[in-house]
N, C-alpha and C positions, 0 to 999 in steps of 0.2 A: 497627565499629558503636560511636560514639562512647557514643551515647545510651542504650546497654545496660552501661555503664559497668565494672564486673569482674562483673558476672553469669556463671553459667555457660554454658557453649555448650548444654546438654537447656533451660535456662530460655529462652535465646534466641529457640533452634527452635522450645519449645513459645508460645513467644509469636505469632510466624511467623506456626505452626501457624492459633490462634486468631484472628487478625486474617483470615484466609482461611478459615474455616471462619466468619466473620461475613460477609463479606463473598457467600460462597457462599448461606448462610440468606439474607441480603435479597434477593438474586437469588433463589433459588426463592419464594420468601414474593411477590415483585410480580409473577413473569411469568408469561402466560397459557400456560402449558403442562403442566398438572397431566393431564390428559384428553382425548385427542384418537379424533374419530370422521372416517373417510372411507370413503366409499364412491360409488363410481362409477356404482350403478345407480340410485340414489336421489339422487344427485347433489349428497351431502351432506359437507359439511369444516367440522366446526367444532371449534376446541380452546376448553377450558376451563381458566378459571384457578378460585382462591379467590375472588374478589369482582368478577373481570371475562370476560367470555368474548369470543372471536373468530369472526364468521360467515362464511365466504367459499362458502360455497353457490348463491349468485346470481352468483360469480362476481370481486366485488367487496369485498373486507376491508372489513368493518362493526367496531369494538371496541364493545362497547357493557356494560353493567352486568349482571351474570349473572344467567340466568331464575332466575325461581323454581322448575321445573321440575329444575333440577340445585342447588338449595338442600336437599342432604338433609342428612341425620340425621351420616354421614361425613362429608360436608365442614363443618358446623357445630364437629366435635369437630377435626378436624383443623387450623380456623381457632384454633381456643381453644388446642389447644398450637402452632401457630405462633408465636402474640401472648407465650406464656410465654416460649417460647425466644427469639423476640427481647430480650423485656426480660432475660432472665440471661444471655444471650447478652452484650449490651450494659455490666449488670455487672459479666461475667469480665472483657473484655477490658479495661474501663477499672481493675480492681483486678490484672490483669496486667501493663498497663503500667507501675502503679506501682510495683508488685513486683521486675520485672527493673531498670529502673536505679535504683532507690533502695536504698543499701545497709539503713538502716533498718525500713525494708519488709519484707525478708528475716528473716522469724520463723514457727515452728511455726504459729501459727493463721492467718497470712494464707496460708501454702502449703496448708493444710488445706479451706479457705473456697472456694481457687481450684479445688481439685483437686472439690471435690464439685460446685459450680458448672458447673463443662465437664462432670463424668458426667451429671449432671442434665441438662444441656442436650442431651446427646449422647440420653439413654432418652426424654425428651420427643420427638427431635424423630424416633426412631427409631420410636415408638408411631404419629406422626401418620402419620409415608408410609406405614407397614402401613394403619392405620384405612383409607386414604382408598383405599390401594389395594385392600384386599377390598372398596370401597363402590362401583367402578367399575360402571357396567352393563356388559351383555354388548356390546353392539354399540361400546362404546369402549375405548380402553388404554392405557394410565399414560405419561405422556409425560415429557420432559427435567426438569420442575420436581424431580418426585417424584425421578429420579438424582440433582438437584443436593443435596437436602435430606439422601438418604443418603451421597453422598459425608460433608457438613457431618457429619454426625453420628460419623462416622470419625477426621473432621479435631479434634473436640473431644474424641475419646474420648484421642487423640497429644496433644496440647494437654495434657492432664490426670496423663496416664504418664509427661510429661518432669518433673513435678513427684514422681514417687516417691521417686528417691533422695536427695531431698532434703530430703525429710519425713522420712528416717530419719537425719538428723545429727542431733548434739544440740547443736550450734548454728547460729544459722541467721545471725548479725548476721557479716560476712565479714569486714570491713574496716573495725572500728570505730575505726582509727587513720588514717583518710582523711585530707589537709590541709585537706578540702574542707570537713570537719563542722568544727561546733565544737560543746562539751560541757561542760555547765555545772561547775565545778569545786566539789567539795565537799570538805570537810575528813575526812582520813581518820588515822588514829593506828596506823601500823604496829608499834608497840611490845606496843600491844594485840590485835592482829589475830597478832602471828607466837606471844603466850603463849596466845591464844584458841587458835591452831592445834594448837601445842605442847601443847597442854590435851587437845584432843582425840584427838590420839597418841597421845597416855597411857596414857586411859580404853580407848580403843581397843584397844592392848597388854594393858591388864590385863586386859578382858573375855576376849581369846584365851587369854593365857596361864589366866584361871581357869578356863574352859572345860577344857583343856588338863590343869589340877591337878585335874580333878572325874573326864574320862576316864581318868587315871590312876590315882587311888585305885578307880574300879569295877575298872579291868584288876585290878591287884595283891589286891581283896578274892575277887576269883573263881577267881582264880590257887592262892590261899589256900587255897578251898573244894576246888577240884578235888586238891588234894596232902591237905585231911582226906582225902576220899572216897578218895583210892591207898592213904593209911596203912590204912583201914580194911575196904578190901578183901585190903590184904598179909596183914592179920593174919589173915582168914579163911584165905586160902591158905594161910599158916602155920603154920593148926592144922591142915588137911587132911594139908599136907603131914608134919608131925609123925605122922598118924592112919597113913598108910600108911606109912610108914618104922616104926612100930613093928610091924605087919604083914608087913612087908618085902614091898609092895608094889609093885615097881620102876615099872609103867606108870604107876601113880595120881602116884610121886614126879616120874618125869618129868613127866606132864603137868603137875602143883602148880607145880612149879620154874621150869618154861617160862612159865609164865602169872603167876609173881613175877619173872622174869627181864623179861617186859616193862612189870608195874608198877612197876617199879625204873626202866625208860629214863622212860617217863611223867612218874614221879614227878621223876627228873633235870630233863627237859624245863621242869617247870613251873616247878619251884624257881629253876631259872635266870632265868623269863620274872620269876618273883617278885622276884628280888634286881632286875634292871635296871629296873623297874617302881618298888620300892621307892628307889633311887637317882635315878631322872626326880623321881618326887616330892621330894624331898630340894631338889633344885635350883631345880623350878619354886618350892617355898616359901619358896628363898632369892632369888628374883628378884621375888616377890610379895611379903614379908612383909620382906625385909632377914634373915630368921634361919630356921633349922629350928624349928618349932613342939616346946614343951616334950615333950610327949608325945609326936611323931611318930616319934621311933627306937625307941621301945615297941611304939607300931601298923604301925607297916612292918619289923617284921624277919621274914621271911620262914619259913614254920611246916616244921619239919624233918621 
């Protein structure tokens, strides 16, 4: 398919799709087959369209302009979304066509435009064949037009889905180096464009790495906190443990001992997380700033 030029194969189909799901709507929309009544004892056969019906009860196929008598309330509504769905019907398919072989054409909002165009067309024309068909009297029953309208409505719903994965690229223009196009040439200054770039690396780099120096100084200030809080629970233990040792309270010492023996690992623990916390910092301000900040071997050295 010459004419569908590097389009995708889902845009193709869905294109296909849509040229036959119009062509199916015009065909139920003109033929007299919406409503069909027969009956043998009454010697009655007549099918109904939208705007014309067919008599053959005498025997003889009569077409003639539909009574007023089947002008209800349903076929009035169902005529008015027929006439809708033709005309965006007729829309889709001529902004489909230009879609698939145009590489140009191929952008976010025209596959956006197409895709709601075909649901739309699809819910209209899906709303009409119900109306009309709860609007049947009893002595008649839904004949070919009404299937062909459902199928249509199918056919644009596929029309419409072959356009999904395609609305989630984020680019849509495929082959903007066609030989076919040509493209106005504007003056561009790459010199400027690679330090614009270069600029923005930069900035970019520094915002992370300052990020980086901010979560660093909270680690190592809390690091800090938590080695007060050990120092100062040791030395409660401390005096306890002093209190029963002079007592010669063996139980109490053990317990004391045991429970400085694990704020001692704790305390290990943290101090450790301290110093490499304190050194990350060190670095990230020699990568930020060119130097360790005057004060900062004062504020990061790790609380014993």
């Amino acid at each position: 398919m010459a004419y569908c030029g590097t389009a995708t194969a889902w845009s193709k189909f869905g294109l296909l799709t849509q040229f036959i799901g119009l062509a199916l709507v015009l065909s139920g929309f003109s033929t007299i087959g919406w409503m069909v009544t027969t009956t043998v004892q009454d010697n009655t056969d007549i099918i109904i369209g939208l705007f014309q019906m067919k008599d053959c009860s005498t025997g003889s196929c009569a077409t003639q302009a539909l009574s007023s008598a089947y002008e209800t309330g349903g076929r009035d509504a169902t005529l008015g979304l027929m006439i809708v769905v033709l005309i965006v019907s007729v829309l889709t398919t001529v902004l489909y066509s230009i879609y698939v072989p145009t590489d140009a054409a191929r952008y976010r909002c025209m596959i956006i435009i197409i895709m709601c165009l075909t649901f739309l067309a699809a819910l209209f024309t899906l709303i009409g064949a119900i109306v009309y068909a709860a609007s049947v009297p009893n002595d008649f029953y839904s004949s070919y037009s009404v299937g062909l309208v459902l199928i249509t409505s199918l056919l644009f719903i596929c029309a419409g889905c072959m356009l999904i994965g395609q609305a989630q690229e984020n680019i849509f223009i495929l082959t903007m180096e066609s030989p076919n196009q040509s493209f106005p040439e504007f003056p561009s200054n790459d010199e400027e464009e690679m330090v614009a770039e270069a600029e923005y690396m930069y900035n970019a780099r520094m915002e992370v790495l300052k990020r980086e120096l901010a979560q660093t100084r909270r680690n190592f200030r809390r690091a800090c906190q938590q080695i007060v809080l050990l120092n100062s629970r040791l030395s409660e233990v401390q005096k306890r443990h002093d209190r029963a040792r002079a007592i010669n309270s063996r139980s109490f010492q053990y317990s004391n001992r045991l429970q400085m023996d694990i704020s001692e690992g704790f305390k290990k623990v943290y101090s450790e997380y301290a110093e490499s916390q304190a050194e990350e910092n060190r670095n990230l301000e020699i990568q930020i700033f060119g130097e360790v900040l005057v004060d900062s071997d004062e504020e990061y050295e790790p609380v014993n």
